[in-house]
Structure formats: C-alpha cells, structure tokens
PDB file with SEQRES, HELIX, SHEET and CRYST1 records, atoms N, CA, C and O in Angstrom:
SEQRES   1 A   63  UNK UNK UNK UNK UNK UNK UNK UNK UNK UNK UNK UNK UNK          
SEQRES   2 A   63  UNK UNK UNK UNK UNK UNK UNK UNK UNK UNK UNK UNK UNK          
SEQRES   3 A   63  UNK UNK UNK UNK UNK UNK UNK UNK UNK UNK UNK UNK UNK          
SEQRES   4 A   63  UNK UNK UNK UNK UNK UNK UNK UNK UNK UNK UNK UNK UNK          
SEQRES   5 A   63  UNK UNK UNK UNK UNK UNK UNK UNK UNK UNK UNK                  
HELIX    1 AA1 UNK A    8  UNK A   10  5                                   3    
HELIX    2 AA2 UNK A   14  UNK A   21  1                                   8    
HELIX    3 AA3 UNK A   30  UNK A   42  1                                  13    
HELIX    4 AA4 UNK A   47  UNK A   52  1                                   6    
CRYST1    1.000    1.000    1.000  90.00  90.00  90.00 P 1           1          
ATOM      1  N   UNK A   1       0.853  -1.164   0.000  1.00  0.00           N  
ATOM      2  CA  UNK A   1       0.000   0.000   0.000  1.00  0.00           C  
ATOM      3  C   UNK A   1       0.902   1.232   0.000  1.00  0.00           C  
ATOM      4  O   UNK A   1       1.621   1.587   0.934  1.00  0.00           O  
ATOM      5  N   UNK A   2       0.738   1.923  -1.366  1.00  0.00           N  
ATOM      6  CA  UNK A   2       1.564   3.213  -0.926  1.00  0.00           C  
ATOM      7  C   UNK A   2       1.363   4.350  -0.427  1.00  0.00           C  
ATOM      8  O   UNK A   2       2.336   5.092  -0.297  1.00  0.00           O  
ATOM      9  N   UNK A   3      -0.011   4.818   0.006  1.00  0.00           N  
ATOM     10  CA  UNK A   3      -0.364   6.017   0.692  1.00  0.00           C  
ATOM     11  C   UNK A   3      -0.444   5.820   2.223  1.00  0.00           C  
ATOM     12  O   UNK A   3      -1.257   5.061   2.752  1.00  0.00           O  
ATOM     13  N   UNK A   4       0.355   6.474   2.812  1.00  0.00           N  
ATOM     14  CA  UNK A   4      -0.036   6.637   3.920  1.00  0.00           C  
ATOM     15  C   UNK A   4       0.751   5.068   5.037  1.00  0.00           C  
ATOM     16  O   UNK A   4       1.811   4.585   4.638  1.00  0.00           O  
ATOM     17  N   UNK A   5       0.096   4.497   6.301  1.00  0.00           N  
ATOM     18  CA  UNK A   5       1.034   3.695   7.112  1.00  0.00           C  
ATOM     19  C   UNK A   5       0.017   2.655   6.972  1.00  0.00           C  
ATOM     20  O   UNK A   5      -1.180   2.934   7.053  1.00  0.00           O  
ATOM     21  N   UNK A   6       0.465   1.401   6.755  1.00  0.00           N  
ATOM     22  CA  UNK A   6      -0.502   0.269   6.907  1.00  0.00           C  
ATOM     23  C   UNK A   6      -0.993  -0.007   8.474  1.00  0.00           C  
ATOM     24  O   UNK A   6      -0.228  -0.257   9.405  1.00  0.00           O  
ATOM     25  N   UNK A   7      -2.624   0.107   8.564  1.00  0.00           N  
ATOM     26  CA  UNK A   7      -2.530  -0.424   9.964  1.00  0.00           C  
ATOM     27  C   UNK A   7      -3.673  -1.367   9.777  1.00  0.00           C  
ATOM     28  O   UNK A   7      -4.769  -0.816   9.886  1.00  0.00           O  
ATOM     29  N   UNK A   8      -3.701  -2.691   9.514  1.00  0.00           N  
ATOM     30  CA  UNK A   8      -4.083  -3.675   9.874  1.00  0.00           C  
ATOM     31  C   UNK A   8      -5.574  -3.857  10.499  1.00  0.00           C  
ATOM     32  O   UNK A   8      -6.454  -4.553   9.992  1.00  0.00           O  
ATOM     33  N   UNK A   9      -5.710  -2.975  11.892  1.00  0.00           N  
ATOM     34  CA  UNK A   9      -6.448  -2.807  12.775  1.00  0.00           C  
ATOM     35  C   UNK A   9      -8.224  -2.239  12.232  1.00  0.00           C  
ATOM     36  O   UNK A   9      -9.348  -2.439  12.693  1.00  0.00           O  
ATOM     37  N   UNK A  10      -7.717  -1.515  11.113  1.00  0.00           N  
ATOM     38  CA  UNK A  10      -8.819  -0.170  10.362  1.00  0.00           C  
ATOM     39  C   UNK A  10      -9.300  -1.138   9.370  1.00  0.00           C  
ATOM     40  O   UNK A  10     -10.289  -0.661   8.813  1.00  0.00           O  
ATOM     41  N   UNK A  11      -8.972  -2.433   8.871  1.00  0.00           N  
ATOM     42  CA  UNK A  11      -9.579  -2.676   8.071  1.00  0.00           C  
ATOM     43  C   UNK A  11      -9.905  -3.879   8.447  1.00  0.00           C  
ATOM     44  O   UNK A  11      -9.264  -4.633   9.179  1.00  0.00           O  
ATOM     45  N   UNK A  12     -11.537  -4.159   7.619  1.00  0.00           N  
ATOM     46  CA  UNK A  12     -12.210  -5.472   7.868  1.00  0.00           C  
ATOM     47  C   UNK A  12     -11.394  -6.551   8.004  1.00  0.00           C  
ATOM     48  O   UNK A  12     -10.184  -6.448   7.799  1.00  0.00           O  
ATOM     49  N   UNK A  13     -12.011  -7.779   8.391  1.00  0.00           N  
ATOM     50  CA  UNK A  13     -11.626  -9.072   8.380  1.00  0.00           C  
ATOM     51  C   UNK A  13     -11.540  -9.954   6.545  1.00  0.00           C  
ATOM     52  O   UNK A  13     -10.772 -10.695   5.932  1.00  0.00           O  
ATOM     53  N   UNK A  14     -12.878  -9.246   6.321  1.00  0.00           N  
ATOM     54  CA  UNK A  14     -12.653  -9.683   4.816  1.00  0.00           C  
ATOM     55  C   UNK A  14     -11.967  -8.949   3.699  1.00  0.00           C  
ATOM     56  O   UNK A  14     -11.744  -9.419   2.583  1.00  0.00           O  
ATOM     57  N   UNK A  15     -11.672  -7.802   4.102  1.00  0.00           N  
ATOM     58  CA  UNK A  15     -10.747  -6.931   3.440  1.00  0.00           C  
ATOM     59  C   UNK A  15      -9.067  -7.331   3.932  1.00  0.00           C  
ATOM     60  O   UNK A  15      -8.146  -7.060   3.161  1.00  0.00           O  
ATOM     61  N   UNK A  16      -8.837  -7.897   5.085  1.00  0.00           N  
ATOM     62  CA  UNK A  16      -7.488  -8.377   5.250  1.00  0.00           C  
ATOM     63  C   UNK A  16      -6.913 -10.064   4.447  1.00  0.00           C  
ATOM     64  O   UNK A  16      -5.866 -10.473   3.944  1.00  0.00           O  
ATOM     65  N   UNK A  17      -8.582 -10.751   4.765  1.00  0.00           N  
ATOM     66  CA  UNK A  17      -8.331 -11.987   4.041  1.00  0.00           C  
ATOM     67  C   UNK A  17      -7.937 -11.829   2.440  1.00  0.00           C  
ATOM     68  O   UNK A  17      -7.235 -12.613   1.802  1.00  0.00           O  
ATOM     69  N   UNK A  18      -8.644 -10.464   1.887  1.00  0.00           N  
ATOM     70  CA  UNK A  18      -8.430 -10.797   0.207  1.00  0.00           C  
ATOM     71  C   UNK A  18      -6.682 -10.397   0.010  1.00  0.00           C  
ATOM     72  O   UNK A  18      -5.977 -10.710  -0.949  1.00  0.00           O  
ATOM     73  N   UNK A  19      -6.357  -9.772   0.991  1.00  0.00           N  
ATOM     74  CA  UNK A  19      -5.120  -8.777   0.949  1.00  0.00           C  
ATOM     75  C   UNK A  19      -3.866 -10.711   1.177  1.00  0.00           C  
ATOM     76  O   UNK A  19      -3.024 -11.177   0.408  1.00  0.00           O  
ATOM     77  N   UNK A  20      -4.108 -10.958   1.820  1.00  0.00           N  
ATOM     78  CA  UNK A  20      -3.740 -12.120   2.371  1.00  0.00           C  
ATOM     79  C   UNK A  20      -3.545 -13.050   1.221  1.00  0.00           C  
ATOM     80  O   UNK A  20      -2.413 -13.276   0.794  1.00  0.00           O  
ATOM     81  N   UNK A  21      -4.968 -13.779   0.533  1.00  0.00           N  
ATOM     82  CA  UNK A  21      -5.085 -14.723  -0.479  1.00  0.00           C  
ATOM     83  C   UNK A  21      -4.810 -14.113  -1.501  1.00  0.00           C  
ATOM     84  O   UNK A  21      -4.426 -14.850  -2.410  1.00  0.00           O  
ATOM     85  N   UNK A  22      -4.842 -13.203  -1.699  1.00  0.00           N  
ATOM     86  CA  UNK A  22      -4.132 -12.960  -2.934  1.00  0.00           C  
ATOM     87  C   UNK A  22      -3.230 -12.843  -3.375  1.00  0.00           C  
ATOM     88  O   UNK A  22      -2.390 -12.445  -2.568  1.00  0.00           O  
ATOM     89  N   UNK A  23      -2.685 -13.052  -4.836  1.00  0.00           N  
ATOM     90  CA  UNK A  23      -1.111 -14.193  -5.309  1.00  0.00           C  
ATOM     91  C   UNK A  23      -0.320 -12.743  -5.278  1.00  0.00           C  
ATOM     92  O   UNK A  23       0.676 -12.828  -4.559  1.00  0.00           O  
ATOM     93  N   UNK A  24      -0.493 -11.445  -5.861  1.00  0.00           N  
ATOM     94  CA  UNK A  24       0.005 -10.569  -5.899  1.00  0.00           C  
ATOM     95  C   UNK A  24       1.150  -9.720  -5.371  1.00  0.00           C  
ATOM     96  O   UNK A  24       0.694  -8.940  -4.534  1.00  0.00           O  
ATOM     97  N   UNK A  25       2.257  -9.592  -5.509  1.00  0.00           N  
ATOM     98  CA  UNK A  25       3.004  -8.953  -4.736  1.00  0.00           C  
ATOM     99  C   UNK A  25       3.012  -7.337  -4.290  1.00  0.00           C  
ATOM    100  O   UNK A  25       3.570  -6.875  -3.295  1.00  0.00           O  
ATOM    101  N   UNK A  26       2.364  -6.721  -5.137  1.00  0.00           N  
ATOM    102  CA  UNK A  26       2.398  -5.384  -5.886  1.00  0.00           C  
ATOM    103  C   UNK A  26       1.380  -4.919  -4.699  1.00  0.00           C  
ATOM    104  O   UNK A  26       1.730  -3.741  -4.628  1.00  0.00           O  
ATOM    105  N   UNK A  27       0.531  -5.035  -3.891  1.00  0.00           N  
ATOM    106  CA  UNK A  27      -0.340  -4.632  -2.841  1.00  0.00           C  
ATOM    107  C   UNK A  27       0.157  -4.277  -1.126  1.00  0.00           C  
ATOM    108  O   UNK A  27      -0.065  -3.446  -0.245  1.00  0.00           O  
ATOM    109  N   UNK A  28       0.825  -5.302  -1.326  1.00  0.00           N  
ATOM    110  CA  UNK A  28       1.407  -5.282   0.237  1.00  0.00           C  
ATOM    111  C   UNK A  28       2.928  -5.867   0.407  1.00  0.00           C  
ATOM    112  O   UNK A  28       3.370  -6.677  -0.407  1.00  0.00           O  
ATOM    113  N   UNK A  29       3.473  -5.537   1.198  1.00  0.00           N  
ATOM    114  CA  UNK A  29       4.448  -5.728   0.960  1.00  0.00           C  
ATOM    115  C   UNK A  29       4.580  -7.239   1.996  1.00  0.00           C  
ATOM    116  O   UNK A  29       3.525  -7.763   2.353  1.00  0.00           O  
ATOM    117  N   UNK A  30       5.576  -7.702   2.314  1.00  0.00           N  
ATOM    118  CA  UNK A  30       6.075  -8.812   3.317  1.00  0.00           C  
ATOM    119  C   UNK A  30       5.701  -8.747   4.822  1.00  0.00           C  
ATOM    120  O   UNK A  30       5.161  -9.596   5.532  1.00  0.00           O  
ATOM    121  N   UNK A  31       6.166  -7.429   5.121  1.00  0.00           N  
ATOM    122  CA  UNK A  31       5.771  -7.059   6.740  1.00  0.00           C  
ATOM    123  C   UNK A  31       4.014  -6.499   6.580  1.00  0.00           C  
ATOM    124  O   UNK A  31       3.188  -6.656   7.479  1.00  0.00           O  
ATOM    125  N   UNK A  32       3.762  -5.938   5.439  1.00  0.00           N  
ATOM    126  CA  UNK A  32       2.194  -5.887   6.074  1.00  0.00           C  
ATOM    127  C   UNK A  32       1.262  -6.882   5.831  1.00  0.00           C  
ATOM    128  O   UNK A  32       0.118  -6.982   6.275  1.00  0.00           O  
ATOM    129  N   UNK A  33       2.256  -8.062   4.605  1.00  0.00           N  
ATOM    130  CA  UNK A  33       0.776  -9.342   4.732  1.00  0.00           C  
ATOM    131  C   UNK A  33       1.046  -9.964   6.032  1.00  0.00           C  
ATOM    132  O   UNK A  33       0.134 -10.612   6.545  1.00  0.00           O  
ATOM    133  N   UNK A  34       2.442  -9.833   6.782  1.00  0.00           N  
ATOM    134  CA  UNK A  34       2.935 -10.820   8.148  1.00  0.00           C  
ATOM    135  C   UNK A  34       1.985  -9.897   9.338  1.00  0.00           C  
ATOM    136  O   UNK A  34       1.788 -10.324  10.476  1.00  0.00           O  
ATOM    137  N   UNK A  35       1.445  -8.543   8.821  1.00  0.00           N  
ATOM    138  CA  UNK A  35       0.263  -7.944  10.095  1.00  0.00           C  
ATOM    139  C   UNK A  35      -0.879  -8.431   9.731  1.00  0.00           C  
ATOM    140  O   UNK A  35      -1.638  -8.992  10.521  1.00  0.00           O  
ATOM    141  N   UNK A  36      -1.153  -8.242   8.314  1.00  0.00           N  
ATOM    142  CA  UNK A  36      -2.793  -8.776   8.088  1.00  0.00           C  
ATOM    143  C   UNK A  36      -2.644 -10.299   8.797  1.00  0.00           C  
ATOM    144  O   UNK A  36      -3.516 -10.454   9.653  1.00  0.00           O  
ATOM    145  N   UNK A  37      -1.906 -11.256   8.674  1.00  0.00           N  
ATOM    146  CA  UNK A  37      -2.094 -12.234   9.188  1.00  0.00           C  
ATOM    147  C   UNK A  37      -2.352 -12.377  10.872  1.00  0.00           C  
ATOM    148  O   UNK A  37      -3.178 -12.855  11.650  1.00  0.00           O  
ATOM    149  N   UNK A  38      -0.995 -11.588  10.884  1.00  0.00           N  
ATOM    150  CA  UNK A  38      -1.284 -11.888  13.125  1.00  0.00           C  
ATOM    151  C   UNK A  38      -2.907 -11.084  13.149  1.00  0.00           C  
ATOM    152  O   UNK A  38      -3.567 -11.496  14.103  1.00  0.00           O  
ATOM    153  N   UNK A  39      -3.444 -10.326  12.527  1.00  0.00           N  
ATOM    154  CA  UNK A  39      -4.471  -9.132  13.129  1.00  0.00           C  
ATOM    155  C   UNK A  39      -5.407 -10.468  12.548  1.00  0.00           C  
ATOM    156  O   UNK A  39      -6.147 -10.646  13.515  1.00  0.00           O  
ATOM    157  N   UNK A  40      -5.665 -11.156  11.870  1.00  0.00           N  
ATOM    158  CA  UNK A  40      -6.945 -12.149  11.642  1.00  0.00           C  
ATOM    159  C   UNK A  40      -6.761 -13.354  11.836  1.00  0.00           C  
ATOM    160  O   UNK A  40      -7.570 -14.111  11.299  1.00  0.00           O  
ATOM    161  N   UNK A  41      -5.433 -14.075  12.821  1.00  0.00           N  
ATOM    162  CA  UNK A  41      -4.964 -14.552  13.481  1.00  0.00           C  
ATOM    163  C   UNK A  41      -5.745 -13.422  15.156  1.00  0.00           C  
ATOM    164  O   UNK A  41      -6.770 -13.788  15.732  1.00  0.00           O  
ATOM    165  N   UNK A  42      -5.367 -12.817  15.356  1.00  0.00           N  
ATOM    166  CA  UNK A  42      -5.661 -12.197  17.263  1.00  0.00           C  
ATOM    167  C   UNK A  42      -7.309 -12.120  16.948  1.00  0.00           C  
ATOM    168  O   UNK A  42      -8.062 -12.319  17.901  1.00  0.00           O  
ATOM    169  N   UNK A  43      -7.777 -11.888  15.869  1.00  0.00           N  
ATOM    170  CA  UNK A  43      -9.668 -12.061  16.124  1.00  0.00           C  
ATOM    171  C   UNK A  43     -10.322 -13.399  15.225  1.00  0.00           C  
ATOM    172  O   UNK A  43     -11.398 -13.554  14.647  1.00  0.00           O  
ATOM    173  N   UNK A  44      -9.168 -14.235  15.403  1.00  0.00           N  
ATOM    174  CA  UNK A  44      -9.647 -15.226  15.474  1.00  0.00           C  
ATOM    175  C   UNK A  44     -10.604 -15.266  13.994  1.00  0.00           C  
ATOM    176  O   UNK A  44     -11.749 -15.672  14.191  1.00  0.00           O  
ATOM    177  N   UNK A  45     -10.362 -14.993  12.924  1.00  0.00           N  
ATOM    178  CA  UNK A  45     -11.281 -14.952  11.386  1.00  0.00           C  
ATOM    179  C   UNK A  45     -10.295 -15.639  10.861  1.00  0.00           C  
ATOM    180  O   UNK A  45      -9.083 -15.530  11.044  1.00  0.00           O  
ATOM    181  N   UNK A  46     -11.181 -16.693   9.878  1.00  0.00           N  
ATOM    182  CA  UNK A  46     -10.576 -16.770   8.755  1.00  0.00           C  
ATOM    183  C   UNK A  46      -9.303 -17.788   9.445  1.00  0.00           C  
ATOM    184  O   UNK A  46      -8.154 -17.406   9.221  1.00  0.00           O  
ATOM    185  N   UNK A  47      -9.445 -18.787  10.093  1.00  0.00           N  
ATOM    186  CA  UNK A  47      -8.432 -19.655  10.598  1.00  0.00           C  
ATOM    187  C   UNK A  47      -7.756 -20.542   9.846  1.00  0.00           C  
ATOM    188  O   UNK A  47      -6.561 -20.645   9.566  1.00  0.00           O  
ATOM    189  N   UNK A  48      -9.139 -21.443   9.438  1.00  0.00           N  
ATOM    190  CA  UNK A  48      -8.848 -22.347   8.816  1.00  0.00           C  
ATOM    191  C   UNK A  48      -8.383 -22.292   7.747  1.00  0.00           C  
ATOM    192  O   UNK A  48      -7.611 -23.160   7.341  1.00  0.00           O  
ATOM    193  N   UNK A  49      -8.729 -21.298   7.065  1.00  0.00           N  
ATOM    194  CA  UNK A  49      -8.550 -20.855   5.873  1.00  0.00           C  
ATOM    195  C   UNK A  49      -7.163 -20.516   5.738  1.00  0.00           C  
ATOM    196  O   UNK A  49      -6.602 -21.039   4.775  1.00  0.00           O  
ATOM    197  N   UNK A  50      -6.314 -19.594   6.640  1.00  0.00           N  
ATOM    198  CA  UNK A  50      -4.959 -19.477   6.762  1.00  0.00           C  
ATOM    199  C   UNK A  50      -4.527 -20.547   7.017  1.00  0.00           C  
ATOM    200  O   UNK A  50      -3.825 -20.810   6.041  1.00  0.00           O  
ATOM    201  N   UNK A  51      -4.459 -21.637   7.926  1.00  0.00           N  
ATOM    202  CA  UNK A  51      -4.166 -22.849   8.216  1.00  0.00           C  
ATOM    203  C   UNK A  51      -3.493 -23.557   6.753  1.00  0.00           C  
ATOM    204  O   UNK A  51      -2.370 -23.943   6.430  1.00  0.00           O  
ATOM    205  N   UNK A  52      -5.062 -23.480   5.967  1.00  0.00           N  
ATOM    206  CA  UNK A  52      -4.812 -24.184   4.792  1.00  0.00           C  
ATOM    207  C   UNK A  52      -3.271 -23.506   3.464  1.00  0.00           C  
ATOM    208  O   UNK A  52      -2.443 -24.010   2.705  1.00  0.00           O  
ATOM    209  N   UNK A  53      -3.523 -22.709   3.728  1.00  0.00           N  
ATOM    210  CA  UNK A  53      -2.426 -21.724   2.958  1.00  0.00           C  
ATOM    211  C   UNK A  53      -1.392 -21.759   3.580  1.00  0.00           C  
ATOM    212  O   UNK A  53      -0.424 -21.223   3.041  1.00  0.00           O  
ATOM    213  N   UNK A  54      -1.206 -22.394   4.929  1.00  0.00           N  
ATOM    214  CA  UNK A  54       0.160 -22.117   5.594  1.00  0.00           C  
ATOM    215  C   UNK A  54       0.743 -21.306   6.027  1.00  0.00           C  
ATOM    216  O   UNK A  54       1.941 -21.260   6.306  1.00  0.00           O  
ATOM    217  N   UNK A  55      -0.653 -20.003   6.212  1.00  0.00           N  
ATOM    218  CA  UNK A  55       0.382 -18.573   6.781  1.00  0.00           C  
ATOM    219  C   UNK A  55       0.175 -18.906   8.228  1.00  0.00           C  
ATOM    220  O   UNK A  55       0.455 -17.952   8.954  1.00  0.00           O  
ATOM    221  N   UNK A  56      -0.225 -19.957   8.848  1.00  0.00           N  
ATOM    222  CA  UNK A  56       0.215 -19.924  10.404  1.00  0.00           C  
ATOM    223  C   UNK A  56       1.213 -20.819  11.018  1.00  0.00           C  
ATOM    224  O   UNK A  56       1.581 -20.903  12.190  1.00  0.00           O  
ATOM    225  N   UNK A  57       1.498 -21.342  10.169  1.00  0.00           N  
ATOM    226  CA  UNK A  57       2.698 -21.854  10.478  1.00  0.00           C  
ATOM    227  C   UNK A  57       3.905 -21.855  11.319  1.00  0.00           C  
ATOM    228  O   UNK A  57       4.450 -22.598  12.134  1.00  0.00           O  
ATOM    229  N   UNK A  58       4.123 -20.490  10.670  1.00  0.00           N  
ATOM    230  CA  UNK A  58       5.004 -19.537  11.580  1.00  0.00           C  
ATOM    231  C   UNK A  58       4.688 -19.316  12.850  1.00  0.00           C  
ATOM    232  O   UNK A  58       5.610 -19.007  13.604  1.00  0.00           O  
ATOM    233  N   UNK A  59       3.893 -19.376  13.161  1.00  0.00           N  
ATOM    234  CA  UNK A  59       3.194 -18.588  14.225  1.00  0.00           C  
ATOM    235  C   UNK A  59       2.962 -19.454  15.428  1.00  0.00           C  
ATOM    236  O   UNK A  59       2.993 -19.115  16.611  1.00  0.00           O  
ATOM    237  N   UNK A  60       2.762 -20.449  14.990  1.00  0.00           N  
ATOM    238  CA  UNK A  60       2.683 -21.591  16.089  1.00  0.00           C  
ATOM    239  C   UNK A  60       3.824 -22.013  16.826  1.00  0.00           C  
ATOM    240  O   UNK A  60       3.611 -23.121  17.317  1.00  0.00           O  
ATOM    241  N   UNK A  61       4.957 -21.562  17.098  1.00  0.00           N  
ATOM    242  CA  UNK A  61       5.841 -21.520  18.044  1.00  0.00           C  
ATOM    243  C   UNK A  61       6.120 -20.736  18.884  1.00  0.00           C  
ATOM    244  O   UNK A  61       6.751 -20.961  19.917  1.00  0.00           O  
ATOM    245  N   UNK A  62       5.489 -19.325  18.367  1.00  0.00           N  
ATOM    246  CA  UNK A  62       5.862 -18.462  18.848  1.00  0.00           C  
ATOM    247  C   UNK A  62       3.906 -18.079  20.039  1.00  0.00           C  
ATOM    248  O   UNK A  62       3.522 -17.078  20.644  1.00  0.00           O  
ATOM    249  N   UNK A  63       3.400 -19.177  19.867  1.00  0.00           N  
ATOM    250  CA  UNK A  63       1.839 -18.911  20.350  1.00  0.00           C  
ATOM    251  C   UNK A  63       2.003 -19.751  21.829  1.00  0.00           C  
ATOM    252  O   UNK A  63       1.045 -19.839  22.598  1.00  0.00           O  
TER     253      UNK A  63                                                      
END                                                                             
C-alpha cells in the first residue's frame, strides 16, 4: 500500500483476508501481509482458511 502507514487494525476481516489470499506482490508488501495475518490470526477470522495456505505456520511456536 503506498499512501499513507498500513494499519491492519482499520480494516475489515474480509478486506485483510483478500489482501492475504491474494497471489500478488504489488499490494502489500512482506511485513504488512505478516500484520494482516497476526491481526486475523488475534480475532480469530478466517483460521482455517490461513491454516490451509500455511500462513500460520510460523506462528505456532511463537503462540
């Protein structure tokens, strides 16, 4: 995102998931798909669904 500071927090659950599943690099960068994830990871959306994609992976050691 180039305007302005990514904050994770301001945007929906289903607006973080598309940011997330999608193949694209050009939207977000590394550190803000690794926030969209912890932020729909901490409210608990969209679990399984990350599960399946493998973005929690990471995360499970550090939980």
């Amino acid at each position: 995102m180039n305007t302005g500071k990514f904050n994770p927090r301001e945007l929906c659950s289903r607006k973080l998931w598309q940011l997330v599943s999608t193949e694209t690099d050009e939207q977000v960068s590394a550190r803000e798909l690794q926030e969209a994830v912890a932020e729909l990871a901490a409210r608990r959306h969209y679990l399984d669904q990350l599960q399946q994609i493998g973005a929690l992976q990471d995360r499970r050691s550090g939980a």
